[in-house]
DRENTORLUM-477410 format. One record per residue: residue number from 1; x, y, z of N, C-alpha, C, CB in turn. Coordinates in nm, 3 decimals, decimal comma. Glycine has a CB too. Layout:
<nodes>
<pos: NUM; nx: X; ny: Y; nz: Z; cax: X; cay: Y; caz: Z; cx: X; cy: Y; cz: Z; cbx: X; cby: Y; cbz: Z>;
...
</nodes>
This chain:
<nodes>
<pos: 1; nx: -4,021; ny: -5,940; nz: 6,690; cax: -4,074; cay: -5,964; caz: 6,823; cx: -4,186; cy: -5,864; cz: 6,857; cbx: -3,963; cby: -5,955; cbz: 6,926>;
<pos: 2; nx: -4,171; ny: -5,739; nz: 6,797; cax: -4,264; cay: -5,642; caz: 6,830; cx: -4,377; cy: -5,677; cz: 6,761; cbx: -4,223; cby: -5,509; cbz: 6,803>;
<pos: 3; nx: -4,376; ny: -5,751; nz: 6,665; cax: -4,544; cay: -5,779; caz: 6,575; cx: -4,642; cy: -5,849; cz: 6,650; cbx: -4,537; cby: -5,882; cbz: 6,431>;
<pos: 4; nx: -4,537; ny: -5,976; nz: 6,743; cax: -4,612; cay: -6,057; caz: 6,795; cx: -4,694; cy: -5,997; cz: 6,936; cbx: -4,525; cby: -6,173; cbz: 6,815>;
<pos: 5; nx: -4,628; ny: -5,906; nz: 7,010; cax: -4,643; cay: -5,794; caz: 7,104; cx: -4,780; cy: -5,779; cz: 7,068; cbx: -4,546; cby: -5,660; cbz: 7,088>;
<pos: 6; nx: -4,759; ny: -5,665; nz: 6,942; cax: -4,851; cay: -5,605; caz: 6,862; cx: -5,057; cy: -5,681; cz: 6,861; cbx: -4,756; cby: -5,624; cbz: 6,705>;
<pos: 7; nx: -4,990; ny: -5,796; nz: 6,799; cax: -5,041; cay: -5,825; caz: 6,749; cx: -5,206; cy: -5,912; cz: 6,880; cbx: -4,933; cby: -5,882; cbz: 6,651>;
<pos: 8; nx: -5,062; ny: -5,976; nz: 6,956; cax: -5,147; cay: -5,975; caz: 7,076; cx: -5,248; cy: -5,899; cz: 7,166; cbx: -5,088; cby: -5,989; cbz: 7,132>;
<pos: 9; nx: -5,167; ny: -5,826; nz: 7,227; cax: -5,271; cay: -5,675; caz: 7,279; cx: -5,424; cy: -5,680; cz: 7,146; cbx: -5,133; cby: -5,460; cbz: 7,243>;
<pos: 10; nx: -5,359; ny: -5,651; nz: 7,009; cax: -5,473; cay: -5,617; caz: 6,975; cx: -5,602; cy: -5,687; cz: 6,959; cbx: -5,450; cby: -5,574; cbz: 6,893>;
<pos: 11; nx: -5,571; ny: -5,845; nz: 6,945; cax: -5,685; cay: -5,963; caz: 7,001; cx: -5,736; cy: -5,917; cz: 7,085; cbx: -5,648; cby: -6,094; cbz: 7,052>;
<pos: 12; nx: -5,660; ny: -5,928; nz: 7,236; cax: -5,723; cay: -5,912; caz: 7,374; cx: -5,826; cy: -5,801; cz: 7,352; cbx: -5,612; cby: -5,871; cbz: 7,496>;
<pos: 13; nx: -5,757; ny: -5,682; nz: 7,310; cax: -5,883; cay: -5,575; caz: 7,292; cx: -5,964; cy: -5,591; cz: 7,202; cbx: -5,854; cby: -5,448; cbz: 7,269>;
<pos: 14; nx: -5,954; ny: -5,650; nz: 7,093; cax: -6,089; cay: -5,717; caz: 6,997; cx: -6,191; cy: -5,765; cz: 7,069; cbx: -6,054; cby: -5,843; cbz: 6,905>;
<pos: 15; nx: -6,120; ny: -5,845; nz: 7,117; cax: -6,223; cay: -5,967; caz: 7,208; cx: -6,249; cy: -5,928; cz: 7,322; cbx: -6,164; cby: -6,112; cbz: 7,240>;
<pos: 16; nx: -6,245; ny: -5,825; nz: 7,376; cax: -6,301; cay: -5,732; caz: 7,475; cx: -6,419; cy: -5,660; cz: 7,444; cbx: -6,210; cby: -5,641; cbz: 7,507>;
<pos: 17; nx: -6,383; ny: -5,567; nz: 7,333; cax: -6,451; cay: -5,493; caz: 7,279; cx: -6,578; cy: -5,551; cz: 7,221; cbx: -6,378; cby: -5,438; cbz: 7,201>;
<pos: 18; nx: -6,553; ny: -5,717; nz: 7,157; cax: -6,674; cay: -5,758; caz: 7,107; cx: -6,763; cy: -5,846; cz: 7,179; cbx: -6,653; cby: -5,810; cbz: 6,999>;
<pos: 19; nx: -6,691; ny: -5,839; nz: 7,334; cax: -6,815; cay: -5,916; caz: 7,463; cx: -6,879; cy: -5,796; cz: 7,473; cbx: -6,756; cby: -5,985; cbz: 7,647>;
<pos: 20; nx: -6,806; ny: -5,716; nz: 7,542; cax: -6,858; cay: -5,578; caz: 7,616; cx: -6,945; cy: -5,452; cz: 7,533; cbx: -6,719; cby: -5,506; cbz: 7,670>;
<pos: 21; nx: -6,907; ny: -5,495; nz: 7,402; cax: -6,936; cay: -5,334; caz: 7,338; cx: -6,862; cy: -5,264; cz: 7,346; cbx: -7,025; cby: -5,255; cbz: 7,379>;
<pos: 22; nx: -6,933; ny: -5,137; nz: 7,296; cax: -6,890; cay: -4,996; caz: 7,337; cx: -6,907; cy: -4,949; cz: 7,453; cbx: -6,941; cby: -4,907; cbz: 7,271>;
<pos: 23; nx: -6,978; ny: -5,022; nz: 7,576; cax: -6,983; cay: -4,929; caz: 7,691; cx: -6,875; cy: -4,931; cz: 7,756; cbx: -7,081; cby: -4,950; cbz: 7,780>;
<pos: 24; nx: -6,783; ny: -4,979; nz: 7,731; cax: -6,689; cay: -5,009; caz: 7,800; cx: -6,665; cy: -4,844; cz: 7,834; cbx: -6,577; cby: -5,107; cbz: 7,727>;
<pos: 25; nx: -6,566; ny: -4,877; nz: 7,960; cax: -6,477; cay: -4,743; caz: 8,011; cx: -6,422; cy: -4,646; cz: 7,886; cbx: -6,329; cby: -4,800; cbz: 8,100>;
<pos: 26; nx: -6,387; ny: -4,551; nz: 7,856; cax: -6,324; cay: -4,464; caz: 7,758; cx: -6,189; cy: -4,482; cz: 7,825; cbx: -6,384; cby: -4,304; cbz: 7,741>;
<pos: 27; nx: -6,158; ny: -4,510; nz: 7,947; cax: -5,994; cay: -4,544; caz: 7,970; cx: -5,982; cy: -4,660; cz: 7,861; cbx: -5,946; cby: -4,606; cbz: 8,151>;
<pos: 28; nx: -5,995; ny: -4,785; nz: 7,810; cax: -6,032; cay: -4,869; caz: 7,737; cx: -6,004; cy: -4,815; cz: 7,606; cbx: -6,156; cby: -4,907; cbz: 7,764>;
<pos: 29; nx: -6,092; ny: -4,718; nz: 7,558; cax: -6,084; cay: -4,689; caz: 7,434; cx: -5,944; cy: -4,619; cz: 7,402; cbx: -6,202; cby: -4,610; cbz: 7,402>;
<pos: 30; nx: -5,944; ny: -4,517; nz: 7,519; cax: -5,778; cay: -4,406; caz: 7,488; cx: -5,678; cy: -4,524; cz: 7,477; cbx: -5,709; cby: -4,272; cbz: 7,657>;
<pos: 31; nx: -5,622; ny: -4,640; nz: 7,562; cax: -5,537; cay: -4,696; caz: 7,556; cx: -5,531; cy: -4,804; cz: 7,432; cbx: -5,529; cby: -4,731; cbz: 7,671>;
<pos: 32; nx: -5,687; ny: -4,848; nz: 7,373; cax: -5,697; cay: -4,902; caz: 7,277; cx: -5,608; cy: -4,759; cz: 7,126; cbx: -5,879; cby: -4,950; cbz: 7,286>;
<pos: 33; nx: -5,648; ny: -4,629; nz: 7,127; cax: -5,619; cay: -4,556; caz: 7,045; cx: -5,414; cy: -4,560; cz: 7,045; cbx: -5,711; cby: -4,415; cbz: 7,085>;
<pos: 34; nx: -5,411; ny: -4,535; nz: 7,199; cax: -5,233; cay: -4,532; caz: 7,205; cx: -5,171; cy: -4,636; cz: 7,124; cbx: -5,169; cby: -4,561; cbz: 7,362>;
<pos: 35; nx: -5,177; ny: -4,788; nz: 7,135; cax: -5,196; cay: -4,883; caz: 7,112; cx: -5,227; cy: -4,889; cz: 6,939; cbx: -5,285; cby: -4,919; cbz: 7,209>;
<pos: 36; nx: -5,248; ny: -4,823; nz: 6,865; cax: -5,316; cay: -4,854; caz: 6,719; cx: -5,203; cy: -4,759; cz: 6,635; cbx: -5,512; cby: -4,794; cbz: 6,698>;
<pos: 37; nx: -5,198; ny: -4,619; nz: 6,751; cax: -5,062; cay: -4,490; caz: 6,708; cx: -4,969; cy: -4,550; cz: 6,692; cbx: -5,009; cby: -4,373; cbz: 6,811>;
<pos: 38; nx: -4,914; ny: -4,679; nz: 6,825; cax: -4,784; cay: -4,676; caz: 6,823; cx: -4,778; cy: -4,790; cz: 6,693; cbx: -4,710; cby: -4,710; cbz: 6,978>;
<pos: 39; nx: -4,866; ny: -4,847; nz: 6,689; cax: -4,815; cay: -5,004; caz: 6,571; cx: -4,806; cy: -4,916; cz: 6,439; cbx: -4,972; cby: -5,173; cbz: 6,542>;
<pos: 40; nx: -4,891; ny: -4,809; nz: 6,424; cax: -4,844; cay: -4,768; caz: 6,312; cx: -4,711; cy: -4,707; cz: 6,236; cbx: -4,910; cby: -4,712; cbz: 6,305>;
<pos: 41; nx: -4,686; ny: -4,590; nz: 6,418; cax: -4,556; cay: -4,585; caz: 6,421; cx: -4,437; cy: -4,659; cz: 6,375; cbx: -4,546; cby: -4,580; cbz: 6,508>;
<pos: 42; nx: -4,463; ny: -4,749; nz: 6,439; cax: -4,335; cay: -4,892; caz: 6,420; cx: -4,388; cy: -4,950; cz: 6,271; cbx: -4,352; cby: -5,060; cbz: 6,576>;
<pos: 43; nx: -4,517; ny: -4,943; nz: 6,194; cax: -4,503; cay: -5,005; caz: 6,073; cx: -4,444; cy: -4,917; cz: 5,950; cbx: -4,635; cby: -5,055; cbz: 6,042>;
<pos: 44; nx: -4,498; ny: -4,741; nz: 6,035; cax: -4,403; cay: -4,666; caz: 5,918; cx: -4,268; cy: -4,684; cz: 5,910; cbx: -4,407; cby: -4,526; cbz: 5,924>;
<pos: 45; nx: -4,184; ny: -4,710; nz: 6,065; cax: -4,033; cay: -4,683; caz: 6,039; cx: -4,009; cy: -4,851; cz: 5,987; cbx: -3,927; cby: -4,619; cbz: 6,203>;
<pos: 46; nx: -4,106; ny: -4,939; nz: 6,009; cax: -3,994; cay: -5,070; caz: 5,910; cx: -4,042; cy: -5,041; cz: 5,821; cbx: -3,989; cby: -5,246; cbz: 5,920>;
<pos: 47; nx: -4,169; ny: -4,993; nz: 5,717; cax: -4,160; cay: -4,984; caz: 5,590; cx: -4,026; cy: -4,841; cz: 5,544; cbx: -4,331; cby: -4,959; cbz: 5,542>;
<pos: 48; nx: -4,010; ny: -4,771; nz: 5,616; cax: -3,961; cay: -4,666; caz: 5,568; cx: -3,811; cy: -4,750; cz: 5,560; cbx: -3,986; cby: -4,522; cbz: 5,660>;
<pos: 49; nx: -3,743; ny: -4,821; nz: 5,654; cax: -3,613; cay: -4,877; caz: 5,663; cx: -3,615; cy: -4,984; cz: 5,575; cbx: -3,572; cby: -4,917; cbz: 5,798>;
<pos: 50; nx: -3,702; ny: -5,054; nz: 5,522; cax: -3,707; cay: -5,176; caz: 5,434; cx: -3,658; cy: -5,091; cz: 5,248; cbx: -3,913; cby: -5,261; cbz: 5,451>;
<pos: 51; nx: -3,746; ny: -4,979; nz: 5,271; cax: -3,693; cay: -4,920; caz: 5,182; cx: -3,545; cy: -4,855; cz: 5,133; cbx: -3,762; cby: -4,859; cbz: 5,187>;
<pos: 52; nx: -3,491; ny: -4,789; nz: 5,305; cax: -3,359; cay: -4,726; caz: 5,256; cx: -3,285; cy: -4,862; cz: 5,252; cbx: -3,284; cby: -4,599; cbz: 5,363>;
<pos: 53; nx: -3,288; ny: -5,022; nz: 5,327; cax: -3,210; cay: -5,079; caz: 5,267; cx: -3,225; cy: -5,125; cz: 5,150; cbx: -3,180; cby: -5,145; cbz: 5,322>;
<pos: 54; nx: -3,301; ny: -5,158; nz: 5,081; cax: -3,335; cay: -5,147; caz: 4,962; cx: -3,264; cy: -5,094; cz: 4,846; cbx: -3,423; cby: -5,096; cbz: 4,972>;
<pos: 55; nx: -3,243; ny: -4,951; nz: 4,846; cax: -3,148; cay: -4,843; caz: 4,815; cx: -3,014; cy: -4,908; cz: 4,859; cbx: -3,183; cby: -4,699; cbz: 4,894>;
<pos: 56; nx: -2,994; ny: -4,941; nz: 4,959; cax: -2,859; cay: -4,935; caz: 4,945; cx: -2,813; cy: -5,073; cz: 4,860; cbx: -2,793; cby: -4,920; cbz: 5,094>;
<pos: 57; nx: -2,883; ny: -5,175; nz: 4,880; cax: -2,846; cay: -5,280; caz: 4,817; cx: -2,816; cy: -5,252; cz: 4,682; cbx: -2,933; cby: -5,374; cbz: 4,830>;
<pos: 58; nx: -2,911; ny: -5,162; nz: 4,668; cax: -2,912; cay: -5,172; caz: 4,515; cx: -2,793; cy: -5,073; cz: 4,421; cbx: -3,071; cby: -5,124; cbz: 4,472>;
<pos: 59; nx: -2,732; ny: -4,979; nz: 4,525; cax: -2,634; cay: -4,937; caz: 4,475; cx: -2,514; cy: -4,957; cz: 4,545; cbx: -2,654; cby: -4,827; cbz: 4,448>;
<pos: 60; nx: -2,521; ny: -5,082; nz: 4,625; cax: -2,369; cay: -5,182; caz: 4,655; cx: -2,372; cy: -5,222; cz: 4,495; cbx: -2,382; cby: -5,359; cbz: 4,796>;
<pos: 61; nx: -2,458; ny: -5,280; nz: 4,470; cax: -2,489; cay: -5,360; caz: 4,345; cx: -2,418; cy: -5,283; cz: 4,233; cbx: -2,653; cby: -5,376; cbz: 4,316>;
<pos: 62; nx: -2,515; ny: -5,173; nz: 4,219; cax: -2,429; cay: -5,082; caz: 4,114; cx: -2,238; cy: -5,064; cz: 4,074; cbx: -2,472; cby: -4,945; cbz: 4,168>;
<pos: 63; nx: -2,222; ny: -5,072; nz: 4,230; cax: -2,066; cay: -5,006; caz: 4,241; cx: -2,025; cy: -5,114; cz: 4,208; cbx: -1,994; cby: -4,942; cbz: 4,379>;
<pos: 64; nx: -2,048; ny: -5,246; nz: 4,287; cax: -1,964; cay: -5,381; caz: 4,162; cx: -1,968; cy: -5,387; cz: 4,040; cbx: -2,005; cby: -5,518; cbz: 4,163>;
<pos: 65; nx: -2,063; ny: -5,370; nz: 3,948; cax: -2,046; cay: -5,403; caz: 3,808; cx: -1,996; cy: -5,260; cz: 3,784; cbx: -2,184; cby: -5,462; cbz: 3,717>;
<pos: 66; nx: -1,946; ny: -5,178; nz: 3,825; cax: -1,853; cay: -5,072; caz: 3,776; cx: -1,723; cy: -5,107; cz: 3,784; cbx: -1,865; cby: -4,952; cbz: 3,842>;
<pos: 67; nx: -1,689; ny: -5,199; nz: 3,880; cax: -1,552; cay: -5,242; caz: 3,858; cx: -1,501; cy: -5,306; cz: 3,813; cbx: -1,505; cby: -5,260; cbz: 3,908>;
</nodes>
C-alpha cells in the first residue's frame, strides 16, 4: 500500500516540477527531498526484510532434511 502512496506523490511532484521548473518555491523542493528520504527508507527496510526472510526460509529448509 505504501508503494502506491509512494509512488503517487512522486508523479504529482514530477508533473509539477516539469510545468513550473525550477522556480518553484524551495518549500517544494525540501518536501520534494523529505519525500525521496523516506521511500528510500522504506525500500531499504523491505529489501533488508526480504532478505532476513529469505534466511530464514532457507534454514527452516535446512532443519527438515536433517530429520
Amino acid at each position: 500500500m505504501k508503494i502506491f502512496f509512494f509512488a503517487t506523490i512522486g508523479l504529482l511532484y514530477s508533473c509539477i516540477l516539469m510545468v513550473h521548473g525550477w522556480r518553484l518555491d524551495p518549500i517544494l523542493l525540501f518536501s520534494q527531498v523529505l519525500i525521496i528520504a523516506s521511500l528510500l527508507v522504506a525500500g531499504w527496510e523491505n529489501i533488508r526484510l526480504r532478505g532476513l526472510l529469505s534466511n530464514m526460509a532457507k534454514l527452516k529448509k535446512k532443519e527438515k532434511q536433517n530429520y
